[in-house]
PDB file of N, CA, C, O and CB in Angstrom:
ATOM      1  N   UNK A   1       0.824  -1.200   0.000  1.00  0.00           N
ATOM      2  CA  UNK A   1       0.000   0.000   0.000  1.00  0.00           C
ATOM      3  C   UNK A   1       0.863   1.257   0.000  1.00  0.00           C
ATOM      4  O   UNK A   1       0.500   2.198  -0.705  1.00  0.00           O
ATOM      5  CB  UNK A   1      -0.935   0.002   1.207  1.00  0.00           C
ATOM      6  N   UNK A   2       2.051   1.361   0.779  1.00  0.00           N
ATOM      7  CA  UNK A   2       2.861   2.291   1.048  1.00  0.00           C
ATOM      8  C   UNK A   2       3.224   2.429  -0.468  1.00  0.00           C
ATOM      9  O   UNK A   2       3.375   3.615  -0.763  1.00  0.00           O
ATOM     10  CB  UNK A   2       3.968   1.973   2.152  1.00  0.00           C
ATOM     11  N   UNK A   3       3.442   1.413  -1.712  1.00  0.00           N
ATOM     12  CA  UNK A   3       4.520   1.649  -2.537  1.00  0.00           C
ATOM     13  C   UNK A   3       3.425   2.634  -3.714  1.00  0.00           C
ATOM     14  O   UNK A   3       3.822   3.508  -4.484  1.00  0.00           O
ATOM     15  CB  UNK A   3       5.412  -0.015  -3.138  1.00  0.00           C
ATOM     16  N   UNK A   4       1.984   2.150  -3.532  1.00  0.00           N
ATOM     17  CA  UNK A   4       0.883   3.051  -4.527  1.00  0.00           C
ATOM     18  C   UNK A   4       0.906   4.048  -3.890  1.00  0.00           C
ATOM     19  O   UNK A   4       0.569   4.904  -4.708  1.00  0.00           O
ATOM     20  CB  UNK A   4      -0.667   2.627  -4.786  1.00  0.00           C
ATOM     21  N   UNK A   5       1.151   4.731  -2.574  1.00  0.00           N
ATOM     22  CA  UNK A   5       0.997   6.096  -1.990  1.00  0.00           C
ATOM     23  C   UNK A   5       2.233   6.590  -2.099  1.00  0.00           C
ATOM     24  O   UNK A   5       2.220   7.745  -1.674  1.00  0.00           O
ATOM     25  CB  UNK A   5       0.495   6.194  -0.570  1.00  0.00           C
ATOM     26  N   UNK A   6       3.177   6.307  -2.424  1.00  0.00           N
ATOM     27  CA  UNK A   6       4.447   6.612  -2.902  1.00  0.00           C
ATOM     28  C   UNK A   6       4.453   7.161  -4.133  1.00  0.00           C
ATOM     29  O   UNK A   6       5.006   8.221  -4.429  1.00  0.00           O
ATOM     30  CB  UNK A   6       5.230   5.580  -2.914  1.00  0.00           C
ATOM     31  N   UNK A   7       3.679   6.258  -5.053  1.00  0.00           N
ATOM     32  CA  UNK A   7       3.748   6.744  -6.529  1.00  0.00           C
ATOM     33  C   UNK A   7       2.533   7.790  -6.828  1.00  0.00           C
ATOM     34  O   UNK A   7       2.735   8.713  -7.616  1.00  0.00           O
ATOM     35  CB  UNK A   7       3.629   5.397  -7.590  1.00  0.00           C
ATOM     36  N   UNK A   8       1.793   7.699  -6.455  1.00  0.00           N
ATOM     37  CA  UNK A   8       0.732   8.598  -6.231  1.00  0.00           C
ATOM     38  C   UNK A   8       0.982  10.299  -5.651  1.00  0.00           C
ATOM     39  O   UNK A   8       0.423  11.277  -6.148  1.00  0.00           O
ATOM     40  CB  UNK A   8      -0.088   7.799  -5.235  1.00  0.00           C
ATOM     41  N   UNK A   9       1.735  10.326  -4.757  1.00  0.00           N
ATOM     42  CA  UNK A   9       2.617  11.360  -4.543  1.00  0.00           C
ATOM     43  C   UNK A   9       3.371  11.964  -5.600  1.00  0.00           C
ATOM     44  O   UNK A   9       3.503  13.126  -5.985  1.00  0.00           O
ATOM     45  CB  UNK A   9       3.422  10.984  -3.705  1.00  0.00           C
ATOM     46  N   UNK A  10       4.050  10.330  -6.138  1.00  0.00           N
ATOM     47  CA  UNK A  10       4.943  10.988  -7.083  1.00  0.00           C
ATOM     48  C   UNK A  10       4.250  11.815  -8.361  1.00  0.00           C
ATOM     49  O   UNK A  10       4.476  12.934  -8.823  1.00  0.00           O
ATOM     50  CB  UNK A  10       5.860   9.866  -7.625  1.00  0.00           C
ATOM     51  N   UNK A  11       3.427  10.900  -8.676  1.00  0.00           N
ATOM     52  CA  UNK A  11       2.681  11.780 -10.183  1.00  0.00           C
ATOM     53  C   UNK A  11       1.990  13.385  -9.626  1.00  0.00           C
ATOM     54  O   UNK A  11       2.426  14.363 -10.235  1.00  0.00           O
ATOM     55  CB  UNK A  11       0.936  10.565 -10.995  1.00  0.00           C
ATOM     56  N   UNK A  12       0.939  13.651  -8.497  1.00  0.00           N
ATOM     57  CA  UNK A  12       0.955  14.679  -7.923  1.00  0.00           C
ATOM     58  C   UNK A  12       1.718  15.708  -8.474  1.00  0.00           C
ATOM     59  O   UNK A  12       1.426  16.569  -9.303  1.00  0.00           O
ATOM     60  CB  UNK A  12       1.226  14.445  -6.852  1.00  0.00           C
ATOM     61  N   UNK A  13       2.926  15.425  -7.762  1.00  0.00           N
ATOM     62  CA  UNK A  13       4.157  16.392  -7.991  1.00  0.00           C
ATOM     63  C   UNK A  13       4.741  16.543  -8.837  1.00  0.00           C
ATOM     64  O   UNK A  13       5.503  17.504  -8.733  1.00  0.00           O
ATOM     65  CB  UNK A  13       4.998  16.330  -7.444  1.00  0.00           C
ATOM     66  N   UNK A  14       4.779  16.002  -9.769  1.00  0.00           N
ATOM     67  CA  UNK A  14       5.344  15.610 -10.901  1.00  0.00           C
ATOM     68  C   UNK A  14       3.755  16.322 -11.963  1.00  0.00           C
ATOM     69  O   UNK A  14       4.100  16.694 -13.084  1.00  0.00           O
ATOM     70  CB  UNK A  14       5.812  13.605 -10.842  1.00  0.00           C
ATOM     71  N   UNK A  15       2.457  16.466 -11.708  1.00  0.00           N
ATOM     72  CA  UNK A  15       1.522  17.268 -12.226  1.00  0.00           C
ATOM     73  C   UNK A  15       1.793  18.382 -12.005  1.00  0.00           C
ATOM     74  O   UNK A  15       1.754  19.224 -12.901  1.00  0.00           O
ATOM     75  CB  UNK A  15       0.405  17.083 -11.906  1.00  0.00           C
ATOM     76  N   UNK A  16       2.174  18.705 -10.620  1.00  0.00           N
ATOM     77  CA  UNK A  16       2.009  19.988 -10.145  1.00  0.00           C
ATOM     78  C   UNK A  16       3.329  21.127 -11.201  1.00  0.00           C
ATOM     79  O   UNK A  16       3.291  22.267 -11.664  1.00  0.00           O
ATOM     80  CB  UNK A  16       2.305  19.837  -8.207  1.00  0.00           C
ATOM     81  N   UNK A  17       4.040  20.349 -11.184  1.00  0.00           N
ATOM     82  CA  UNK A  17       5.655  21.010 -11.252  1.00  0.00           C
ATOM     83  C   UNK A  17       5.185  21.396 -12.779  1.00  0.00           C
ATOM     84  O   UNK A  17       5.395  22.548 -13.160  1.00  0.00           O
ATOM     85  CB  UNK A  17       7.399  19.719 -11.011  1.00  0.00           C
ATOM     86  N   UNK A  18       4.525  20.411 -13.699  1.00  0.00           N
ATOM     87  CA  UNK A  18       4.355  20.686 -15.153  1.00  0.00           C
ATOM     88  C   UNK A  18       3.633  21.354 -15.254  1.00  0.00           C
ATOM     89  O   UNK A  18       3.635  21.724 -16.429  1.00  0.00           O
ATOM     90  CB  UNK A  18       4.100  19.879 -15.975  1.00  0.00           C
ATOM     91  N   UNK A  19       2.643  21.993 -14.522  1.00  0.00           N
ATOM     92  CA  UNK A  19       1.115  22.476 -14.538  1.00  0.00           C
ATOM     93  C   UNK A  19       1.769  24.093 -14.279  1.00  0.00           C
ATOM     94  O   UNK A  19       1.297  24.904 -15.076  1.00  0.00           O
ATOM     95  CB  UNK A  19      -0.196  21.650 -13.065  1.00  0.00           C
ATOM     96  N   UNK A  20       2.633  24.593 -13.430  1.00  0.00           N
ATOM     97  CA  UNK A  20       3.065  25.415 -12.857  1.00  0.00           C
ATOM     98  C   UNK A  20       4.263  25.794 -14.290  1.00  0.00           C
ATOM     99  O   UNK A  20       4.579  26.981 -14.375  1.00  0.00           O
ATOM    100  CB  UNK A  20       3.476  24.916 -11.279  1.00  0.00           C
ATOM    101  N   UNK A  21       4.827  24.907 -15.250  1.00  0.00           N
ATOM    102  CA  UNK A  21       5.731  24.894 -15.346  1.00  0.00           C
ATOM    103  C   UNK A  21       5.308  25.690 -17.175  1.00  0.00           C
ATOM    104  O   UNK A  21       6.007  26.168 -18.068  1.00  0.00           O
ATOM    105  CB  UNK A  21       6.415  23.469 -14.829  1.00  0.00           C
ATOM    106  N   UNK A  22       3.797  25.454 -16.990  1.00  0.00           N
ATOM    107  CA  UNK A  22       2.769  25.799 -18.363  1.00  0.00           C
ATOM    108  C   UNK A  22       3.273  24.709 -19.511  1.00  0.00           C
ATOM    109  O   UNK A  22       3.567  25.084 -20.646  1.00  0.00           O
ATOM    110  CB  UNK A  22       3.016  27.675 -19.075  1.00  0.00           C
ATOM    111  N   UNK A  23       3.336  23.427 -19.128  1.00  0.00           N
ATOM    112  CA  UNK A  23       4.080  22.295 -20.038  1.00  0.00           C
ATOM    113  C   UNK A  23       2.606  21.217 -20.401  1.00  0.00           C
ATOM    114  O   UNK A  23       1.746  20.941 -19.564  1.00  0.00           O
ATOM    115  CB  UNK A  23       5.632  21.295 -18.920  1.00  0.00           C
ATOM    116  N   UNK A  24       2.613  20.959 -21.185  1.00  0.00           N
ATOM    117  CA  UNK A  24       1.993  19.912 -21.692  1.00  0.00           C
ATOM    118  C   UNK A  24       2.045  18.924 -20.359  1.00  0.00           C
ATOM    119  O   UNK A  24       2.737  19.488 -19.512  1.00  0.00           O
ATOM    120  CB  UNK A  24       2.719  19.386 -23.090  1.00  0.00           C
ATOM    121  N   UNK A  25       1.449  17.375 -19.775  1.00  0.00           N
ATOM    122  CA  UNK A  25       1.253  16.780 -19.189  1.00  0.00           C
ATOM    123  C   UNK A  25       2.285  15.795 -19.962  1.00  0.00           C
ATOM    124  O   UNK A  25       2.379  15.809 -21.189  1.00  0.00           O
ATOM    125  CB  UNK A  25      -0.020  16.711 -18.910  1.00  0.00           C
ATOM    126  N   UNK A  26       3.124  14.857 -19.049  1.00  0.00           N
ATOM    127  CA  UNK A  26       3.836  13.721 -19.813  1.00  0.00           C
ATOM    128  C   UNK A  26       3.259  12.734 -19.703  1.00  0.00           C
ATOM    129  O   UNK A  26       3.881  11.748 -19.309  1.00  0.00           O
ATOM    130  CB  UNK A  26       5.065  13.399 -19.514  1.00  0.00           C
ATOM    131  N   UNK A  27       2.056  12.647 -19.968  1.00  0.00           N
ATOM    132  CA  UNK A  27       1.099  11.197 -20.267  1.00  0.00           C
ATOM    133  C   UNK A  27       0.328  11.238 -21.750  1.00  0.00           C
ATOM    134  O   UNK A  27       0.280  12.179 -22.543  1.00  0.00           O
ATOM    135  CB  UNK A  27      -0.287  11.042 -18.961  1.00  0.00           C
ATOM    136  N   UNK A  28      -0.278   9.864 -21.864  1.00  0.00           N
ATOM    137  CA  UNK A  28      -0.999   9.998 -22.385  1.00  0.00           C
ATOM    138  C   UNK A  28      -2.195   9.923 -22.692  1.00  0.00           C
ATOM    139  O   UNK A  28      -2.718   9.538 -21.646  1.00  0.00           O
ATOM    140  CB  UNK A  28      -0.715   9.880 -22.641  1.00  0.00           C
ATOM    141  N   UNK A  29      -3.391  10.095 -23.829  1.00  0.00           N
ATOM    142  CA  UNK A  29      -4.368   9.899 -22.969  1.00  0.00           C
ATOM    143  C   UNK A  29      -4.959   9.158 -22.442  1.00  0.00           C
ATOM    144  O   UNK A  29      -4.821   7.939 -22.544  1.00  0.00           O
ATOM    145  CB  UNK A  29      -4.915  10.185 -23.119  1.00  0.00           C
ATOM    146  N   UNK A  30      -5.857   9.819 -21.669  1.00  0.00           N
ATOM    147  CA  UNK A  30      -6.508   8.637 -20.314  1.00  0.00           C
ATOM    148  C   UNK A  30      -6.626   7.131 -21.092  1.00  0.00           C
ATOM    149  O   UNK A  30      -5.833   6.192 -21.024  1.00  0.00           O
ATOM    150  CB  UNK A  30      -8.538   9.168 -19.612  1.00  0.00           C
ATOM    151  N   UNK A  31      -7.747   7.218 -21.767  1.00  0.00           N
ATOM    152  CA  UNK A  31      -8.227   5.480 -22.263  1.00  0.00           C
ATOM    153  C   UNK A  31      -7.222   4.771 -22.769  1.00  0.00           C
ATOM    154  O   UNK A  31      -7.286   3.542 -22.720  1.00  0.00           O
ATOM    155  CB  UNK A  31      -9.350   5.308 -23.487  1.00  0.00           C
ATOM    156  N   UNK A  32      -5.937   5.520 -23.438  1.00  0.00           N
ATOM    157  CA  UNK A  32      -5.091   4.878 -24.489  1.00  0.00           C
ATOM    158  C   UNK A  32      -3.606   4.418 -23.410  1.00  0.00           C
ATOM    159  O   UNK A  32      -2.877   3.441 -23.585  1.00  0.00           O
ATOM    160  CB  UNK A  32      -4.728   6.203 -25.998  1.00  0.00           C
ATOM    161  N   UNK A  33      -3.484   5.545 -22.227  1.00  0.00           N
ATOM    162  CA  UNK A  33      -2.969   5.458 -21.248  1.00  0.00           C
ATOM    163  C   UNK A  33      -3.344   3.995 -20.183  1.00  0.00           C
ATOM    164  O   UNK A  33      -2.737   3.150 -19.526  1.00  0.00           O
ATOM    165  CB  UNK A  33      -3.252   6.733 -20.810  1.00  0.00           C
ATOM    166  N   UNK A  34      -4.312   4.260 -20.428  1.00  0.00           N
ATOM    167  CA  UNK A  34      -4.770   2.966 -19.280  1.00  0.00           C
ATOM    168  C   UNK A  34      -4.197   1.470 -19.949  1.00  0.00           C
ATOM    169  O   UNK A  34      -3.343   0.671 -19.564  1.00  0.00           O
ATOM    170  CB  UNK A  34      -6.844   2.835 -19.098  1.00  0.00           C
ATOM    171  N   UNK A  35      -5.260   1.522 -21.338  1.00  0.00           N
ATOM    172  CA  UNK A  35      -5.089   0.286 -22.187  1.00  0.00           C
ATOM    173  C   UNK A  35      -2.968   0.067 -22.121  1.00  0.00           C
ATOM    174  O   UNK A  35      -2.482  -1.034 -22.380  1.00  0.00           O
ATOM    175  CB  UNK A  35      -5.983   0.758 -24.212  1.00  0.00           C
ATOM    176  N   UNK A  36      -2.429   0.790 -21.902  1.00  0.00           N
ATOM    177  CA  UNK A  36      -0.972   0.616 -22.294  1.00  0.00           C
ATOM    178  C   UNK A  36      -0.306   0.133 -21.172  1.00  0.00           C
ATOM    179  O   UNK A  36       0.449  -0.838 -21.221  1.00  0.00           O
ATOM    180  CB  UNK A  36      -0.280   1.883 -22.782  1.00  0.00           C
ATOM    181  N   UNK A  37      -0.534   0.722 -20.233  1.00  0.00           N
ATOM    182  CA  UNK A  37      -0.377   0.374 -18.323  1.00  0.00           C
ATOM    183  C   UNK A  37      -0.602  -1.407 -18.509  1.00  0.00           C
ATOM    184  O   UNK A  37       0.349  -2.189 -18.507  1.00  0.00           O
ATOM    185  CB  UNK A  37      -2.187   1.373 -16.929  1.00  0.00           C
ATOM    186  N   UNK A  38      -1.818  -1.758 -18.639  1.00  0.00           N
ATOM    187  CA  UNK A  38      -2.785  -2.578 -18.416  1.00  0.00           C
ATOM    188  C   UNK A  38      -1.865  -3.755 -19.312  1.00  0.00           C
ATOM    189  O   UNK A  38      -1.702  -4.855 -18.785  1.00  0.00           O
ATOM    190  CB  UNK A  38      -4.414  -2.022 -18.907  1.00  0.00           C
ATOM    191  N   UNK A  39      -1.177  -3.443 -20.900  1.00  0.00           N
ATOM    192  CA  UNK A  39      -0.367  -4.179 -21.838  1.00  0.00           C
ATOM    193  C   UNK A  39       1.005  -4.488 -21.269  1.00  0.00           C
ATOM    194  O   UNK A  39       1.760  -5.362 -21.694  1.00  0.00           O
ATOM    195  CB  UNK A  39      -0.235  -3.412 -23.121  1.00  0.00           C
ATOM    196  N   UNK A  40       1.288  -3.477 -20.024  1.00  0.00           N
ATOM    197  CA  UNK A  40       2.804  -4.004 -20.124  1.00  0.00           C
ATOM    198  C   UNK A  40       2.486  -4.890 -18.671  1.00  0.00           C
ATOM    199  O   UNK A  40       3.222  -5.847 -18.433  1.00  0.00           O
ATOM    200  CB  UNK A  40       4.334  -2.559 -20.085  1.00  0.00           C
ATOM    201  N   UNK A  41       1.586  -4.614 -17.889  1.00  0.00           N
ATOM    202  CA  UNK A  41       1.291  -5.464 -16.704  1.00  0.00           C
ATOM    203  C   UNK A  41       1.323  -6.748 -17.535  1.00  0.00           C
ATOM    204  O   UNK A  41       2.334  -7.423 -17.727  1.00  0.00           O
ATOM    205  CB  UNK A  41      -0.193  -5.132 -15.818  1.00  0.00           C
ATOM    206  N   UNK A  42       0.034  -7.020 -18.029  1.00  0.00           N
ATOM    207  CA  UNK A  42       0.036  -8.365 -18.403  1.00  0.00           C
ATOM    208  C   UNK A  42       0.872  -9.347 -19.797  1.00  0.00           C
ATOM    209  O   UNK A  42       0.625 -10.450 -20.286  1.00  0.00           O
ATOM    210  CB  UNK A  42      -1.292  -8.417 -18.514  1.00  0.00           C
ATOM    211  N   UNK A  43       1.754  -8.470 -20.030  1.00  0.00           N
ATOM    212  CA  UNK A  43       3.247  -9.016 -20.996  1.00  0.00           C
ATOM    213  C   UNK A  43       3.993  -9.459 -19.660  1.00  0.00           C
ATOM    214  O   UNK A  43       4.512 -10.571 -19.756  1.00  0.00           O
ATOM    215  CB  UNK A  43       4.367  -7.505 -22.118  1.00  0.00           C
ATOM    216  N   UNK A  44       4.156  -8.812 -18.419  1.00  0.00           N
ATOM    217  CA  UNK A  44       5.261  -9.516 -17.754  1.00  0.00           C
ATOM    218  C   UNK A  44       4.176 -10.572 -17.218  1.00  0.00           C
ATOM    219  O   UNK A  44       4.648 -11.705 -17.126  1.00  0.00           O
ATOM    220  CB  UNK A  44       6.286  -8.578 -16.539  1.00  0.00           C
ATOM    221  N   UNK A  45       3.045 -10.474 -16.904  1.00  0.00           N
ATOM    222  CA  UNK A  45       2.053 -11.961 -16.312  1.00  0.00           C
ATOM    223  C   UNK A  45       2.827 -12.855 -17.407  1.00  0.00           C
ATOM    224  O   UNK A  45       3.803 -13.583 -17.230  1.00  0.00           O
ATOM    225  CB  UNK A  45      -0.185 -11.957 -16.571  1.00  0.00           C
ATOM    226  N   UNK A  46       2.215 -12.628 -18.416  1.00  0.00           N
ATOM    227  CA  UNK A  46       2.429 -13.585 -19.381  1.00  0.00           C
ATOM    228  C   UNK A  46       3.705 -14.327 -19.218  1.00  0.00           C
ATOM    229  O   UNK A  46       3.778 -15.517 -18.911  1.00  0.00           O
ATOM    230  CB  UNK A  46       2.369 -12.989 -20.637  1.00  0.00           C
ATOM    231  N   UNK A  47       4.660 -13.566 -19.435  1.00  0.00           N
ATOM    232  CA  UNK A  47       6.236 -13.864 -19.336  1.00  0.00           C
ATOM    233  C   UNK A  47       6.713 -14.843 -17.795  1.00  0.00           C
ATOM    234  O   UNK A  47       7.415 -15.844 -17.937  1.00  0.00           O
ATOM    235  CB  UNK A  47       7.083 -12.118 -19.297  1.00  0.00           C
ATOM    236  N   UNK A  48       6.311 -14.469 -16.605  1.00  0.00           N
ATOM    237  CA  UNK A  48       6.100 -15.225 -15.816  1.00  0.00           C
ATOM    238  C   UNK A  48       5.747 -16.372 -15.470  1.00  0.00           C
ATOM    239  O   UNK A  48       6.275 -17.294 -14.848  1.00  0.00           O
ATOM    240  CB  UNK A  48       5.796 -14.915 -15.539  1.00  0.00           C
ATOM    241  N   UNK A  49       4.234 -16.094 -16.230  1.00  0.00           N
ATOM    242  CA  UNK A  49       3.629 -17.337 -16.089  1.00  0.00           C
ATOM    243  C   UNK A  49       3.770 -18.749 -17.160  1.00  0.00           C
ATOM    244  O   UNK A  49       3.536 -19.928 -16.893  1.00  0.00           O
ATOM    245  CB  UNK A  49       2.318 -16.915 -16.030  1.00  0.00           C
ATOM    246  N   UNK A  50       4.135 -18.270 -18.157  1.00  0.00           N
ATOM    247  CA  UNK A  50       4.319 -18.928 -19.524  1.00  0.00           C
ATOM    248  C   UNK A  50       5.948 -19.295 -20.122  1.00  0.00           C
ATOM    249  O   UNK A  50       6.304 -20.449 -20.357  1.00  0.00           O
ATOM    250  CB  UNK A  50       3.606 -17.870 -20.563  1.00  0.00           C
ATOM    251  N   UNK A  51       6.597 -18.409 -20.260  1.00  0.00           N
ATOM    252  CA  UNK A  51       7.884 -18.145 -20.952  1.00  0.00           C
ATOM    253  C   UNK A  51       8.613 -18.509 -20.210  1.00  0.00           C
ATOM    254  O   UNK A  51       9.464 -19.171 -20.803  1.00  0.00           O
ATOM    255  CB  UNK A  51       8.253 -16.949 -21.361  1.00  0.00           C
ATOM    256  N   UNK A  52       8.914 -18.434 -18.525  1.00  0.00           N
ATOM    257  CA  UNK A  52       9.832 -18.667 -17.557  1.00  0.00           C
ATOM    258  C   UNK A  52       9.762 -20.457 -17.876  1.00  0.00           C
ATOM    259  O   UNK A  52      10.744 -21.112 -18.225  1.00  0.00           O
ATOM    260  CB  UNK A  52       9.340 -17.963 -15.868  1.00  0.00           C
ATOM    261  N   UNK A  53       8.467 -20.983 -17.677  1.00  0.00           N
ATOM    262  CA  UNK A  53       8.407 -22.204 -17.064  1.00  0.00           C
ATOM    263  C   UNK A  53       9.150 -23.095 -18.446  1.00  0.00           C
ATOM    264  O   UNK A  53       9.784 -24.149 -18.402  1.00  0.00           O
ATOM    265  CB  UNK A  53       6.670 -22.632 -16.527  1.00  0.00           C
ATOM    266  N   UNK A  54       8.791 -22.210 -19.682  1.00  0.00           N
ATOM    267  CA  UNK A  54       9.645 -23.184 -20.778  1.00  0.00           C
ATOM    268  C   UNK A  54      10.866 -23.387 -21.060  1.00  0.00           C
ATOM    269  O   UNK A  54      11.336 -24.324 -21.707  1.00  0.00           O
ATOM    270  CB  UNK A  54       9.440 -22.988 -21.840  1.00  0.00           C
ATOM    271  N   UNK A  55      11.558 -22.252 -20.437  1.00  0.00           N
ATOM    272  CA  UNK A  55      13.079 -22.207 -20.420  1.00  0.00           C
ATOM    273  C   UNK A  55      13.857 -22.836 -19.479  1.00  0.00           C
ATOM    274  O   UNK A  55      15.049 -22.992 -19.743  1.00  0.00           O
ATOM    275  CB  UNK A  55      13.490 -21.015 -20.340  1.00  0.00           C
ATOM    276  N   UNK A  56      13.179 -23.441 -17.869  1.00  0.00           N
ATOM    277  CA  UNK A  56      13.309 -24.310 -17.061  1.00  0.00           C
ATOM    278  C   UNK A  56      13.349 -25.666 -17.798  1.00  0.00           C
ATOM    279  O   UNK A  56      13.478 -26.711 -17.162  1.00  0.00           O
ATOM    280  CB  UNK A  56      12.348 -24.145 -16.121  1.00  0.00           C
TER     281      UNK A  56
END
């Protein structure tokens, strides 16, 4: 829990500083943002769960 309130902080500040800074946001957007998060989570599932056990 500590390590999502960590990062959560971090983006915060990391909004704030760009927002203040009159910069574009370094994301992208929300839906296309999420879907991409969501692709690299489950490439390392995959890789874990699948790819490790064949190289054993």
């Amino acid at each position: 829990m500590q390590e999502i309130l960590l990062a959560l902080f971090a983006g915060v500040v990391v909004g704030l500083i760009f927002a203040f800074l009159k910069l574009p946001l370094p994301a992208p957007p929300v839906l296309s943002g999420i879907i991409g998060i969501f692709g690299v989570y489950l490439g390392g599932v995959v890789y874990q769960q699948f790819i490790i056990p064949l190289l054993s």
